[in-house]
N, C-alpha and C positions, 0 to 999 in steps of 0.2 A: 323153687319157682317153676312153673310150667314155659315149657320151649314155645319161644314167639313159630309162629305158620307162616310160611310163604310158599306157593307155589312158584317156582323158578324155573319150570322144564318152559322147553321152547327155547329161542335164540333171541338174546338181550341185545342189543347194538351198542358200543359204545361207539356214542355219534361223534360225526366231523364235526367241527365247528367252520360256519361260514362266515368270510373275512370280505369287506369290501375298502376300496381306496376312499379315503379322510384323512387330510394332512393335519389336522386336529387331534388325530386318534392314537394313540401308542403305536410307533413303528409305520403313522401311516396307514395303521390299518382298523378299520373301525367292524366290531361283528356287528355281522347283520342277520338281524335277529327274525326276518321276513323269512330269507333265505333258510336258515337255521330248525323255525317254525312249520315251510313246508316238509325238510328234509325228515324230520321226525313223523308227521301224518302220511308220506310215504313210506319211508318204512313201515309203519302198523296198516298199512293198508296193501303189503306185502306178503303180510303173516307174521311178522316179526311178533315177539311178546311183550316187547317193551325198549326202552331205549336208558342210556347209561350216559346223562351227561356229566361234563366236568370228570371225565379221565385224562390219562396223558393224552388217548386221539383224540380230545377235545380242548388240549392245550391249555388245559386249567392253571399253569403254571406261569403263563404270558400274559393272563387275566387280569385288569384289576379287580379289584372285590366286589366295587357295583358291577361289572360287566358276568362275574361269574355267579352272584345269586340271581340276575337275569335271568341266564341262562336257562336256569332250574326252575325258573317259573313258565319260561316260554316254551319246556318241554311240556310242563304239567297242563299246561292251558291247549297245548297240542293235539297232546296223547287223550285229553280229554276223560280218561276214563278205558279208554278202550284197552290199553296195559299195562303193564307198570311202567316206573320213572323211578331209575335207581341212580342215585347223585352221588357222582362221587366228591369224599372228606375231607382230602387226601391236607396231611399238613406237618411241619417238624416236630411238633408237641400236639400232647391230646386238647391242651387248653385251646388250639386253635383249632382240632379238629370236631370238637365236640359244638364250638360256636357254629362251622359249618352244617352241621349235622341239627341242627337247632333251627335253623334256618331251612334246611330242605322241608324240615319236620314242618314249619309253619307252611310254608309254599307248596306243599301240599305231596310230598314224595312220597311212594311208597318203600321204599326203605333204602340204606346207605352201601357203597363201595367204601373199603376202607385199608388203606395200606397202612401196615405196619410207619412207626416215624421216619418221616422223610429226612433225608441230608445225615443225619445224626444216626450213626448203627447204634440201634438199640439192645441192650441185652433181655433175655428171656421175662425179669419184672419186670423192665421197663413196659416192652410189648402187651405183656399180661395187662399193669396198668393202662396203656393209652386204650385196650378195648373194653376196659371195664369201664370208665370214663367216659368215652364216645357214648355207650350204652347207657348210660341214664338219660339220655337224653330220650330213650324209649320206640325208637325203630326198628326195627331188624337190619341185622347188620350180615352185607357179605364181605368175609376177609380177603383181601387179595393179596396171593404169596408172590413177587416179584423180585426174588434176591438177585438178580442182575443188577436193578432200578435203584432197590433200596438198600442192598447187600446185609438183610436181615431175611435170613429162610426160616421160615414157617415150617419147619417138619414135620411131620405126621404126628409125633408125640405133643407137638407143641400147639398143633390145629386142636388135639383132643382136649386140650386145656382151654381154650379158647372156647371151645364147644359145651364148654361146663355154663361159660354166662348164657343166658336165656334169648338173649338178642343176637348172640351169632349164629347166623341160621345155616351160613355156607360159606363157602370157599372157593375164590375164584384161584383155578390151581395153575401158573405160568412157568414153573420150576423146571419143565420140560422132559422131567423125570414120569413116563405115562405108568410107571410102578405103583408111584403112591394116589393111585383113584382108590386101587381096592383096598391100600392101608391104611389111607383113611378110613374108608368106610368099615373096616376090621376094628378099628379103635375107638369110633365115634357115632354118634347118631348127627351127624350134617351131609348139606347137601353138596356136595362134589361138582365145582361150573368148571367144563374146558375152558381154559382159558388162552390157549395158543392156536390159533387156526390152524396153522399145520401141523397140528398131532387132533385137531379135531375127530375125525374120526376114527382114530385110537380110543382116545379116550370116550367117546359114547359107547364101543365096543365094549370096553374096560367095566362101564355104567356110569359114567357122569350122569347128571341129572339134566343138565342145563348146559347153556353157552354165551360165556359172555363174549362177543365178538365185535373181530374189528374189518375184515372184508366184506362182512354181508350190509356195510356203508355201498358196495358198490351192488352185491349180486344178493340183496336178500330173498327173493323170491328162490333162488337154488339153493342158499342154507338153511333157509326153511324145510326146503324140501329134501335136503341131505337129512337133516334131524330129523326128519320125519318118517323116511326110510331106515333109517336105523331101528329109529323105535319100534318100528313097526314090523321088526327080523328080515328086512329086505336087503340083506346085508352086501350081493353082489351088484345090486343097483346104485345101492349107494357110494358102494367103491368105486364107481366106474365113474360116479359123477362127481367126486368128491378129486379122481387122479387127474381131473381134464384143469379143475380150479387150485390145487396145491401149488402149482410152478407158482403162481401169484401169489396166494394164501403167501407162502414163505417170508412173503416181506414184513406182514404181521411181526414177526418173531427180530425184525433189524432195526437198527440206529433210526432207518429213516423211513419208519412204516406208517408215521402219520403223512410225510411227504408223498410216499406211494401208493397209500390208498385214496388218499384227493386226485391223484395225478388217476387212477383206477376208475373214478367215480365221472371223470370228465370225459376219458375215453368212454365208458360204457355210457353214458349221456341220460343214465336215468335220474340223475342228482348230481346238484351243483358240491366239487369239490375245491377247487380257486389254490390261494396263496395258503402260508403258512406264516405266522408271525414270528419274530427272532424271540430264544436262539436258532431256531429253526429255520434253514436257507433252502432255496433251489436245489433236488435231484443235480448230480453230473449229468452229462448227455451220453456216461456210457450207462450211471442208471437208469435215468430216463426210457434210454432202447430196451434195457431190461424189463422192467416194470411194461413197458408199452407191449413186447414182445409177451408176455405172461397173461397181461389181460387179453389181447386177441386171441390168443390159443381159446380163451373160456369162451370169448364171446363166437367165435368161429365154432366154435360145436357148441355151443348153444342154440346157434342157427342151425347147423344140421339136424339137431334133434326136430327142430320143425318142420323142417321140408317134408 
């Protein structure tokens, strides 16, 4: 069978989701999908290439099932056409990940995020099966290796197997290990997405393709423009701009980095970032100062670049 095509260079968002008060609503908190709807037509009107609903920073997890095919539709009716919309599947068993993945596919996605089986450590068939599975449902599929999250690693030998179905087109790589860009691509014909913002520009160095990302919810106009500079052999510009935004980036990579890229998103005041639904609680107030402290460093020379 012939390898499904996707172009994936450029910086993917995987979006915030927006929460408003509704004491009707799970926890209180009802998405608002108004909110949610701008936040995507800003980023593509950023540079961004597309946006990645229904990941962990979209808290697909705290969702009920009408609120997260919503979601996938309100990105798709957003983005309009202007980039992709890559939904994440993410689920314990392929039988429920392939239902989601059916469902973006009607709503109109252009192709799937997909973790290996959630809760349940999967061994090497198993994993083989859930992506063979998700795949007939006929999207392109990017894998995402997150052995923290799911304590099922994706190795290099094991992405190359995955890379044999026609529908896996890439690899979102979070393992933190910035070795395996080039082993995979030594082993495989897929496309390699950074997938950790703080080894971002590692990894474009390396040759990722792509980025799937979680701070450019607050500064996408600069990670556009970091990928861009990369790409484009600018490589001490990009460093420069890339050292000013990493204190921040870093939270990406922690426990509480959908907490601190909302909290990111409202300081820098280009998008609405708000609450977090449980399990998910309030920053401490020493991370807080942290996170607060990381994004002013970016946004303070950000401004100096324009004076």
């Amino acid at each position: 069978m012939t390898k499904q095509e996707l172009d994936l260079g450029g910086v993917i968002v995987a979006t915030t989701l927006a929460f408003k008060a509704d004491s009707s609503a799970p926890a209180g908190l009802a998405v608002d999908y108004d909110r949610f709807a701008a936040h995507c037509d800003w980023l593509i009107n950023n540079g961004c290439r597309g946006v990645g609903p229904n990941g962990s920073l979209g808290e697909y997890s705290s969702l009920t099932d009408q609120e997260r095919r919503k979601v996938v539709q309100v990105a798709v009716e957003a983005v309009g056409g202007r980039g992709l919309v890559v939904a994440g599947v993410h689920a314990v068993g392929w039988h429920q990940a392939r239902q989601w993945a059916g469902y973006a596919k009607a709503d109109g996605a252009d192709a799937v995020l997909l973790l290996p089986p959630t809760i349940y450590r999967a061994n090497e068939p198993e994993v083989i099966e859930h992506y063979q599975r998700v795949a007939e449902v006929g999207l392109p599929i990017m894998a995402y290796n997150n052995p923290f999250d799911t304590k099922v690693d994706l190795t290099p030998p094991m992405i190359a197997r995955l890379a044999e179905i026609p529908e896996v087109v890439a690899v979102k790589e979070f393992s933190g290990d910035i070795r395996r860009v080039l082993e995979i691509k030594e082993l495989c014909d897929i496309d390699v997405i950074a997938g950790a913002d703080d080894l971002l520009f590692e990894a474009l160095v390396a040759g990722a393709d792509g980025w799937f990302a979680g701070y450019p919810n607050a500064f996408p106009r600069e990670a556009v423009e970091i990928y861009d500079l990369v790409k484009a052999g600018k490589i001490p510009e990009a460093l420069e701009l890339y050292t000013q935004l990493v204190t921040v980036f870093r939270w990406d990579s922690r426990t509480e980095f959908v907490q601190a890229i909302k909290l990111s998103m409202d300081i820098a005041g280009g998008s609405y970032g708000g609450p977090t639904r449980p399990p998910r609680g309030p920053l401490s107030a020493e991370q807080q100062a942290c996170v607060r402290a990381g994004t002013m460093k970016a946004l303070d020379y950000l401004a100096s670049r324009s004076l």
